[in-house]
C-alpha positions as CSV (number, residue, x, y, z in Angstrom):
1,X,0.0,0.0,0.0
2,X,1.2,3.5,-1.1
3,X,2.0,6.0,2.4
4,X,2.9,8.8,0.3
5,X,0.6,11.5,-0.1
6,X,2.0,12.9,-3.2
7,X,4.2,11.8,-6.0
8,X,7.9,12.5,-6.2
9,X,9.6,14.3,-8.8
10,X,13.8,13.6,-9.5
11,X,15.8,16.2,-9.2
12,X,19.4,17.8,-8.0
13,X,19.3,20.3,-6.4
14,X,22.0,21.7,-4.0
15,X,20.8,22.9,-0.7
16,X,22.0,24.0,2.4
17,X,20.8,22.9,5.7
18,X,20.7,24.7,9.2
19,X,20.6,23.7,12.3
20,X,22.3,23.9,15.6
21,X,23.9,27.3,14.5
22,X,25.7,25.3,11.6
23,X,25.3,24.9,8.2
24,X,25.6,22.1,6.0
25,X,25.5,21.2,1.8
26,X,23.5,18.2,0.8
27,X,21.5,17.3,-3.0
28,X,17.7,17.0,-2.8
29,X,17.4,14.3,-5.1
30,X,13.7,14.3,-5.3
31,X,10.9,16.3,-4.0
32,X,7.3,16.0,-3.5
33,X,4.4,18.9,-2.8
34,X,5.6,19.2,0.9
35,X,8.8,18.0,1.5
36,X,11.8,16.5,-0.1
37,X,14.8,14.0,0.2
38,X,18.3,15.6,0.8
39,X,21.6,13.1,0.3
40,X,24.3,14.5,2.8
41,X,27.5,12.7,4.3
42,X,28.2,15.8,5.8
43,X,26.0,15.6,8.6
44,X,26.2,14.4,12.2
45,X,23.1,12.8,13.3
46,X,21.4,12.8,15.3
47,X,20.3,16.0,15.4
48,X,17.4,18.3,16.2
49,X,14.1,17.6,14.1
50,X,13.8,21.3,13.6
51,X,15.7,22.4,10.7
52,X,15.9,25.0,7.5
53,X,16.1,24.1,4.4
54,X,17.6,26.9,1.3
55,X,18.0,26.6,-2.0
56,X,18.6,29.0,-5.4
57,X,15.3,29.6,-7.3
58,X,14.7,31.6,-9.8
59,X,17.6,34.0,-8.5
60,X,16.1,33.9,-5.2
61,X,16.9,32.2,-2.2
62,X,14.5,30.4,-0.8
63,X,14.7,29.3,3.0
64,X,12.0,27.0,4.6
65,X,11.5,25.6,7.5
66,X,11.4,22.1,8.1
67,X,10.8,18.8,10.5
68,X,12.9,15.9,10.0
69,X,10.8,12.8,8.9
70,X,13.6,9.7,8.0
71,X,17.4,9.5,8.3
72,X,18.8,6.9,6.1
73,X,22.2,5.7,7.1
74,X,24.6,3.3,5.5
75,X,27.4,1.4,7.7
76,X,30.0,3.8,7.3
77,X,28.5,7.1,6.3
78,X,25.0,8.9,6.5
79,X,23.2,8.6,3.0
80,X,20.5,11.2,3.8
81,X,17.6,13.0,5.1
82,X,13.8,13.1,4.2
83,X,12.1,16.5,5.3
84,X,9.0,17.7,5.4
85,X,8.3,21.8,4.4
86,X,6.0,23.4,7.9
87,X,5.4,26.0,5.7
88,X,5.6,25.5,2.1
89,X,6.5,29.1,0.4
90,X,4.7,29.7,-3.1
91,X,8.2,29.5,-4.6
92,X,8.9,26.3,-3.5
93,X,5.3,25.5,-5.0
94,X,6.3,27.0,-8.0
95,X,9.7,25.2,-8.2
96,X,7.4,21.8,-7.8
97,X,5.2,23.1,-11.2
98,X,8.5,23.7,-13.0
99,X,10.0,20.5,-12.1
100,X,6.7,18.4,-13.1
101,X,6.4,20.7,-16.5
102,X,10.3,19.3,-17.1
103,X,9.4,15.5,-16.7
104,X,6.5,16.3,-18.8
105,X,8.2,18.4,-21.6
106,X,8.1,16.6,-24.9
């Protein structure tokens, strides 16, 4: 049975991620209408499930805030991060459109 409530749409993206007055770079690899999955080996978990999320848009920065949802962890090194947006901004909603117009471009 499908738990997702909305489709996810590959990407690469480069974001930044804030939290415990540090920042760190990670690749959203695929995002979805309110959140997305961020691969980051540069990360010490655990961490706080309160974070921000900022990416380049448009020539804009966008900066969300965001809960931790999943950590995915291999033996040696820490794969990633799924996130979910408390407060989507319209140009993150917008960045979702663009992506989805992409896939379906002919």
């Amino acid at each position: 049975m499908e738990r997702r409530i909305s489709r996810r749409i590959q990407t690469n993206i480069n974001v930044k991620l804030y939290f415990c007055n540090k920042e760190y770079s990670g690749t959203a690899t695929n995002l979805s209408g309110n959140g997305m999955f961020i691969n980051t080996r540069e990360v010490c978990f655990p961490f706080e499930p309160n974070i921000e999320v900022s990416f380049f848009f448009k020539r804009q920065v966008l900066r969300i805030p965001a809960r931790l949802l999943r950590i995915i962890i291999s033996p040696n090194f820490n794969d990633g991060i799924a996130v979910t947006f408390l407060n989507p901004l319209q140009g993150y909603l917008d960045l979702i459109y663009y992506q989805r117009s992409l896939v379906h471009s002919p």
